[in-house]
N, C-alpha and C positions, 0 to 999 in steps of 0.2 A: 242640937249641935254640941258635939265636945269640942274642947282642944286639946290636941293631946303633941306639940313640942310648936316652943317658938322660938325665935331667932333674930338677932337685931342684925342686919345687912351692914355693911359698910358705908351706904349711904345714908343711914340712920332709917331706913324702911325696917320695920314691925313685918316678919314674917311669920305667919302659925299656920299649922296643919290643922285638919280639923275631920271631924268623921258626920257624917249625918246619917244615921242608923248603920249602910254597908257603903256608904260612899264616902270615900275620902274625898277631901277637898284643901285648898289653899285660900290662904285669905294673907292680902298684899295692905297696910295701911302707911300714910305718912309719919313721919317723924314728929311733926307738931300740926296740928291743925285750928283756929279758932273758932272753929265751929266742928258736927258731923260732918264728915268729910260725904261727896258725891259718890255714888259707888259704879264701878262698870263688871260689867260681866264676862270673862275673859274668856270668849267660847273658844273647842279645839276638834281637831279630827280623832280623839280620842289616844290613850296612853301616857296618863298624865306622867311619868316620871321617863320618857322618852320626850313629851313635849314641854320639858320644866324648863329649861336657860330657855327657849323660845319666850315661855310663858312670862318667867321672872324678868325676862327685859325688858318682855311687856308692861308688867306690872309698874314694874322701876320707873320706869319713862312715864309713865302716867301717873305714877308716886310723884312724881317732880311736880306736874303739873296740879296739885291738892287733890285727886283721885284716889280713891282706897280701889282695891282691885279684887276679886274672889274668882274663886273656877274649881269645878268638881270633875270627877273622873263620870265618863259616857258608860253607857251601858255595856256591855262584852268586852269594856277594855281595862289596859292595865291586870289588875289580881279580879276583880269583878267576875263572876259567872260567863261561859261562852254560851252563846244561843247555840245551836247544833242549824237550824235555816238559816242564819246571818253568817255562818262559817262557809255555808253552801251557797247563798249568793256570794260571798266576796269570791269563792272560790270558784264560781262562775264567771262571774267578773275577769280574774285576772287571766282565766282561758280565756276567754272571745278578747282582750288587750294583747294577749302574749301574740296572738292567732293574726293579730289585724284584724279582727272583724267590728261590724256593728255594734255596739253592747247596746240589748233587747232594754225593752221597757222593761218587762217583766222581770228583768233580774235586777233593774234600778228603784222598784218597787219592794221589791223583795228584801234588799239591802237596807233603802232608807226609812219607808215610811215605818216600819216596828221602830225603829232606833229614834225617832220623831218621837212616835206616841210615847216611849216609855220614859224620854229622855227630859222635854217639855216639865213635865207636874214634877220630876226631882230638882231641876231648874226651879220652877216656881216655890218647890219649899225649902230650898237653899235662901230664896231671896227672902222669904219668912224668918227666917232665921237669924239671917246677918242684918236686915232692916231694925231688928229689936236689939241690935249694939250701941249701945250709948256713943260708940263713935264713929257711928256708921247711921247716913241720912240719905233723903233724896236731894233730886232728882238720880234714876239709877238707867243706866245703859248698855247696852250690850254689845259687844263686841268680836269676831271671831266668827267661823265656821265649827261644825256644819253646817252651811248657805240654808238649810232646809229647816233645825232646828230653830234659826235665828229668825225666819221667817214666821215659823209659826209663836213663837215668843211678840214677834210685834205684833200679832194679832189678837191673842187671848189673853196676853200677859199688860193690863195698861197699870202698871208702874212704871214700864220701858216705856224711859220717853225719845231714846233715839237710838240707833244701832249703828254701826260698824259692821255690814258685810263683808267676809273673802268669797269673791266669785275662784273656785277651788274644788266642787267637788258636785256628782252626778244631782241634777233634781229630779226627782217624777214631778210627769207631767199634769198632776191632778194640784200639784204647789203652785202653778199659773194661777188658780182660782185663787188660792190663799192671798198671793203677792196682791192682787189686785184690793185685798180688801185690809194691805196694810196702808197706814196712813201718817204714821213717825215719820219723821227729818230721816234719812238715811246715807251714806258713805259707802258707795259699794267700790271695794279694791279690784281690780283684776289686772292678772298676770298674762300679757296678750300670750306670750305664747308657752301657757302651761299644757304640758304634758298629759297632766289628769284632767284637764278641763275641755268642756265644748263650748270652743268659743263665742260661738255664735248663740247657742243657748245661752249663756251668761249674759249676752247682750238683749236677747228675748225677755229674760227673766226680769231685766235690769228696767226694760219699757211697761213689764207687766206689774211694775210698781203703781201702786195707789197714790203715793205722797207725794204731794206737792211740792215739796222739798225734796230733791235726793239729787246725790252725784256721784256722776262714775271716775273713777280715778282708775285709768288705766297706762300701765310700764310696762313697756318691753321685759323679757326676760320670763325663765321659764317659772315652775312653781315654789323653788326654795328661793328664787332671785329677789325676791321682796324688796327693793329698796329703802335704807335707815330712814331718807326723810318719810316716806310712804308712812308713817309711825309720826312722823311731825301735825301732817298733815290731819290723822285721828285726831291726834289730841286737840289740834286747834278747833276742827268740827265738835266734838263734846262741849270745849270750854263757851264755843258759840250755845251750845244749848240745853248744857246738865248745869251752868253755871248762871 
């Protein structure tokens, strides 16, 4: 990991950029902490400097609460290499949505599961990385969509010790198996009436949870409508149990 520019916020949040071979990343930390701060994992649907005021609010807000915060750019997005098949699923995708149609399994397979595999092991050696900061500790969390990446994170990755799902975005249907064999505290957000989302699949996915702990937090409103507390509500679930 480099750094390569940092920035003191005006809340006194420590902002740095940072590169992990071809990925850029951000890493959020507090202004003073008396110990290594908890760290959470700020997942996104990809375009880190399109999803950055989303990100940094996030960050901030969980800056307040002793949280350090970190998040890297996804695969085919931002400057990052395009897949040439993940261009042709999305663009599959957004025919059978323009169209009203169905969208096939096969084209939600096609989109997510590559973006999974490749997505997961650079996630896991970001947290390699930022773990070996002197001010940067456990326990670490994850937070954000893709619902699918963040799923398989709770399950191979056991330094997450709780997540933050957005029910937000297509799952294939072979991540049923997975859900069932995660086992973290979990927080799933859903938007009842998002626009990108199947409702009812989020609700499916949300039963095919393993943990014994989890709750759905569901708000009216479509997929940008997030409401601010809905962000209250995170941080008090982590501080329940990264603290």
């Amino acid at each position: 990991m480099q750094f390569t520019s940092e920035k003191r916020l005006d809340d006194g949040v420590l902002e740095r950029e940072f590169t992990l071979g071809e990925i850029p990343g951000i890493l959020w930390t507090p202004e003073s902490a008396p110990e290594p701060a908890p760290l959470i994992l700020a997942g996104h649907p990809g375009g880190l400097r399109m999803m950055y005021p989303r990100l940094a609010a996030r960050a901030r807000h969980a800056a307040a609460e002793g949280f350090a915060a970190a998040t890297i750019e996804l695969p085919g997005s931002g400057d990052r290499p395009r897949s040439a098949d993940a261009e042709q699923a999305r663009a599959d995708l957004r025919r059978a949505l323009e169209a009203g149609e169905p969208v096939d399994d096969e084209i939600v397979d096609r989109l997510v599961l590559p973006l999974v595999e490749k997505a997961v092991p650079e996630w896991r050696a970001a947290l390699d990385d930022l773990l070996s900061l002197p001010e940067i500790g456990g326990p670490v969390g994850y937070s954000g969509g893709v619902i699918s990446i963040g799923t398989r994170l709770a399950v191979v990755e056991p330094r997450i010790s709780a997540a933050v799902l957005f029910a937000g975005s297509f799952v294939p249907r072979s991540m049923f198996e997975e859900a069932r064999q995660v086992t973290i505290p979990l927080h799933v957000l859903l938007q009842w009436d998002d626009e990108h989302n199947d409702r009812q699949q989020a609700l499916d996915l949300f039963d095919a949870f393993g943990s014994e702990v989890k709750t759905l937090h569901a708000n009216m409103g479509g997929h940008t409508g997030v409401p601010h507390f809905a962000g209250d509500e995170a941080n008090r679930f982590f501080a329940r149990h990264l603290k």
